[in-house]
Structures are given as structure tokens and as C-alpha cells.
LUMZASE-725099 format. One record per residue (C-alpha): residue number from 1; residue in one letter; x, y, z. Coordinates in steps of 0.25 Angstrom, whole numbers. Layout:
N
<rec resi="NUM" resn="a" east="X" north="Y" up="Z"/>
...
end
This chain:
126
<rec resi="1" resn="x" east="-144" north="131" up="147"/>
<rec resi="2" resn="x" east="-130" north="127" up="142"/>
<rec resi="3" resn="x" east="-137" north="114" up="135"/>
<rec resi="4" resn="x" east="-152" north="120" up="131"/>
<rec resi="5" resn="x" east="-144" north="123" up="115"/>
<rec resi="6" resn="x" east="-138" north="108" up="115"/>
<rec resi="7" resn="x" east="-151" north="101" up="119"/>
<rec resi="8" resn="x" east="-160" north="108" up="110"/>
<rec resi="9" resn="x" east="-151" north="105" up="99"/>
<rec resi="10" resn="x" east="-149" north="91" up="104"/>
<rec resi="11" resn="x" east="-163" north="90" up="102"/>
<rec resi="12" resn="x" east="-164" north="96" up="88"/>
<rec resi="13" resn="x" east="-167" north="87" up="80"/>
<rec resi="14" resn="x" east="-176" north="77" up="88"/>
<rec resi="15" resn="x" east="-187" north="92" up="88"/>
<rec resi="16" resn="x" east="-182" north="91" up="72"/>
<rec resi="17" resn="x" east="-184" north="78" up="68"/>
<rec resi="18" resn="x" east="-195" north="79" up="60"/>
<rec resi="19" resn="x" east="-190" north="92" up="53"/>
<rec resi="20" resn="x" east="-178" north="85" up="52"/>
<rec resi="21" resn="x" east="-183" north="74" up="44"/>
<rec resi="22" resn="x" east="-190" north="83" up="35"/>
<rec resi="23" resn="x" east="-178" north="91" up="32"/>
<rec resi="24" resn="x" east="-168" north="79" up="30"/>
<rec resi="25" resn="x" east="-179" north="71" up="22"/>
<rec resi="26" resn="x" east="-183" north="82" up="13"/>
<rec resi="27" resn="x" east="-168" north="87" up="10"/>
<rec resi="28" resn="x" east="-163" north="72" up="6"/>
<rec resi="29" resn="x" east="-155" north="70" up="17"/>
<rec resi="30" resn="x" east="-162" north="57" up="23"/>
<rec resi="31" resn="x" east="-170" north="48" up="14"/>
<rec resi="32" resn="x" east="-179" north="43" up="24"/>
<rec resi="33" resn="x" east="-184" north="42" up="38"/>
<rec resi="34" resn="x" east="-178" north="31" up="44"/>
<rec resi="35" resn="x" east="-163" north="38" up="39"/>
<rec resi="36" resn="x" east="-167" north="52" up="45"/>
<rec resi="37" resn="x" east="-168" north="42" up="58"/>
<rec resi="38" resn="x" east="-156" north="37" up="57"/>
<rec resi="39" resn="x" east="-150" north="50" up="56"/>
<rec resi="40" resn="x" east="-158" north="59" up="66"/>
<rec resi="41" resn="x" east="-153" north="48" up="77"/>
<rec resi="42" resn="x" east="-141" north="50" up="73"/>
<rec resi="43" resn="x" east="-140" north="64" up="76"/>
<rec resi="44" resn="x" east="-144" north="61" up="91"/>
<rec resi="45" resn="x" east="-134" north="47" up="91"/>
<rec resi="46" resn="x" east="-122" north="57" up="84"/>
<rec resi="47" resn="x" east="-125" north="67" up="97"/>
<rec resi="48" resn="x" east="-124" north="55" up="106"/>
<rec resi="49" resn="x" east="-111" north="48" up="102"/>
<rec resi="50" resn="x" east="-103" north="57" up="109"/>
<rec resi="51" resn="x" east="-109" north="59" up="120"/>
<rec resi="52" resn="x" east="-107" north="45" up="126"/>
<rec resi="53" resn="x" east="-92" north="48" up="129"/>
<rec resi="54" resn="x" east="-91" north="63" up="127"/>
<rec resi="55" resn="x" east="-97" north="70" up="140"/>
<rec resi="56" resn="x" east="-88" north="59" up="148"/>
<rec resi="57" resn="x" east="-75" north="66" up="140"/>
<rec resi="58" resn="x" east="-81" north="78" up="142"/>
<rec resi="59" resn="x" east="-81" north="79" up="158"/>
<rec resi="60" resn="x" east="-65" north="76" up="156"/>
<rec resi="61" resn="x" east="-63" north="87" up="145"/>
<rec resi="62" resn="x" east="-72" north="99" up="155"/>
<rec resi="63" resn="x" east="-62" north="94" up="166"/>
<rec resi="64" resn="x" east="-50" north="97" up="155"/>
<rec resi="65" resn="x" east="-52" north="109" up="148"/>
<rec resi="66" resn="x" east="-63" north="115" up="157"/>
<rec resi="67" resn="x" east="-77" north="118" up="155"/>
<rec resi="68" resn="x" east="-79" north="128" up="144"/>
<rec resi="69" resn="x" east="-71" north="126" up="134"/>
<rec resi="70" resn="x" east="-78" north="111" up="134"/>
<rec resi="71" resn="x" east="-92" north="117" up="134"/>
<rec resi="72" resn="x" east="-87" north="127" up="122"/>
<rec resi="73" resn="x" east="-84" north="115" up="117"/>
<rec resi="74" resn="x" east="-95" north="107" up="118"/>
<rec resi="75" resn="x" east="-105" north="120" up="115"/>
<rec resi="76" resn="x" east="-96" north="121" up="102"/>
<rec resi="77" resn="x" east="-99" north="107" up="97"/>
<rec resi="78" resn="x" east="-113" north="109" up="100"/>
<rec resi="79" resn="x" east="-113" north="121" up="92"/>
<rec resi="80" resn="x" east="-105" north="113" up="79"/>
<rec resi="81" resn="x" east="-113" north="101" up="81"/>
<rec resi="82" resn="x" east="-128" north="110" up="81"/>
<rec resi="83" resn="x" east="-122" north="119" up="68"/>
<rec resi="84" resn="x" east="-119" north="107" up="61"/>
<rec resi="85" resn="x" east="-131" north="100" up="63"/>
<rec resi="86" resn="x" east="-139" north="112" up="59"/>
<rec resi="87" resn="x" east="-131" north="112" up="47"/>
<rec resi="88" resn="x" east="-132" north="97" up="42"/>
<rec resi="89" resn="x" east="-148" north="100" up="45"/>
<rec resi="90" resn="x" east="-149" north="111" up="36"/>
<rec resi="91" resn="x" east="-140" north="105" up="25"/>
<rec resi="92" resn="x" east="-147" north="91" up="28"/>
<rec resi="93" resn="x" east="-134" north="84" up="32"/>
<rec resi="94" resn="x" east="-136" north="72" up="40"/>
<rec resi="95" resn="x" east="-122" north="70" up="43"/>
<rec resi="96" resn="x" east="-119" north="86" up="47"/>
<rec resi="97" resn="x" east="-131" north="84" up="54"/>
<rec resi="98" resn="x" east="-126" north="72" up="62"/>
<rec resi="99" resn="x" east="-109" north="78" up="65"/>
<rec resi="100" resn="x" east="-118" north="90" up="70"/>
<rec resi="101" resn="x" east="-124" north="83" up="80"/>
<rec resi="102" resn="x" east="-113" north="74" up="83"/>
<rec resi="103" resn="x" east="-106" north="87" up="87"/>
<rec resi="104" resn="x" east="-118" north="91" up="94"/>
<rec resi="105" resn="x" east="-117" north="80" up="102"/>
<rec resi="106" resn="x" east="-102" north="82" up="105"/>
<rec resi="107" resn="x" east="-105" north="94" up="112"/>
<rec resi="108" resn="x" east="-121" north="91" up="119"/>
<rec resi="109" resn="x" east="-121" north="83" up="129"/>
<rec resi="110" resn="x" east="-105" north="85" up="134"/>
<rec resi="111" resn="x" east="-111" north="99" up="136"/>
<rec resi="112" resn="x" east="-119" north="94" up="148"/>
<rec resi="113" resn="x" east="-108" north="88" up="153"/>
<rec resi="114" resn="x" east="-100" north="101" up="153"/>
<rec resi="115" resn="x" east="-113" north="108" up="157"/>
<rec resi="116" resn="x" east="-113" north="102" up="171"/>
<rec resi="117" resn="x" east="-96" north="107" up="173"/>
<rec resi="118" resn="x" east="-103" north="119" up="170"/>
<rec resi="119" resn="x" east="-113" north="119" up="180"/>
<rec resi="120" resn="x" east="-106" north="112" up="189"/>
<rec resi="121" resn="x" east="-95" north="123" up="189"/>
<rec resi="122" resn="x" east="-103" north="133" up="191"/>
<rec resi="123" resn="x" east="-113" north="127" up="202"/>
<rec resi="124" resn="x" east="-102" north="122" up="210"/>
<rec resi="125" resn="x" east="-91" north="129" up="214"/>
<rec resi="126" resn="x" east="-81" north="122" up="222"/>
end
């Protein structure tokens, strides 16, 4: 239930595309279709970046400062990286839109990974 919120909104703006493109195109924001391309795969490359290294760090930092100050953590970057991306779509800018989802993808999959301390916590008591 924990990652229901960060999957749909991962998944935003593929359901959006179309919609997107309308709204972008007609506000100025991208000229053309092969630029609103370019950028919509960006928004999904900037939410991978850090996630090639980031739930590896993340296991270490659980260990360190514990499990709920790391998922607050990771729900608040989450929250910061979705408002912000909402706010770059309504105001039609790109780059707003892409440091949300950046920030989005700071928080989205690392979630998992402390998702599984969590359930492993709770279902195995040693």
C-alpha cells in the first residue's frame, strides 16, 4: 500500500502523454513533436539517474540512522519532486518539470528498498 502513491505518479505522464503534448505544444513551451520527445524521455531518464547507485547507498543509510527517519525522508522527496512537477506542468516549465521528477526519482524506487526493512521488521521478529 506504501507505494501504490509513488507508482501512479511514476506513471503520470505516460497515461498524459497525449494531453501533455497538447498543453506544452499549444502554450509555446515546445515547438515541435520530436522536441516534446526529447523531453518527455527525459522526464523518465532524470527519475532513473539516481537510481542506478542510490537504493545500494540507501541499504547502508537504513542500517545508520534507522528506518523511519529514512522513509520520511524518501516519502518527502517524493512529495517535493510530484509538487514540483505539477507546478512546471501548470506554468509549462520544462525544466521545473524535469528537477521535479528528478527529485521524484530520488525518493521512488529507494522507497522499495526501505519497504522491504519494513516488512521484513515487522514479519520477522528475531
Amino acid at each position: 500500500l506504501m507505494l501504490f502513491g509513488p507508482y501512479y505518479c511514476y506513471d503520470n505522464p505516460a497515461a498524459l502523454h497525449e494531453q501533455f503534448w497538447k498543453h506544452l505544444s499549444t502554450g509555446g513551451a515546445v515547438e515541435n513533436k520530436d522536441e516534446y520527445e526529447v523531453w518527455f524521455n527525459l522526464f523518465y531518464a532524470v527519475y532513473s539517474f539516481p537510481n542506478i547507485i542510490l537504493p545500494c547507498i540507501l541499504g547502508w543509510l537504513i542500517d545508520k540512522f534507522g528506518v523511519r527517519p529514512m522513509v520520511t525522508m524518501l516519502c518527502t522527496f517524493l512529495l517535493l519532486g510530484q509538487g514540483m512537477f505539477y507546478y512546471g506542468t501548470v506554468h509549462e516549465s520544462l525544466w521545473t518539470m524535469l528537477i521535479g521528477r528528478g527529485f521524484f526519482g530520488l525518493g521512488g524506487e529507494s522507497l522499495g528498498v526501505a519497504c522491504v526493512c519494513v516488512h521484513v521488521s515487522v514479519c520477522v521478529r528475531v
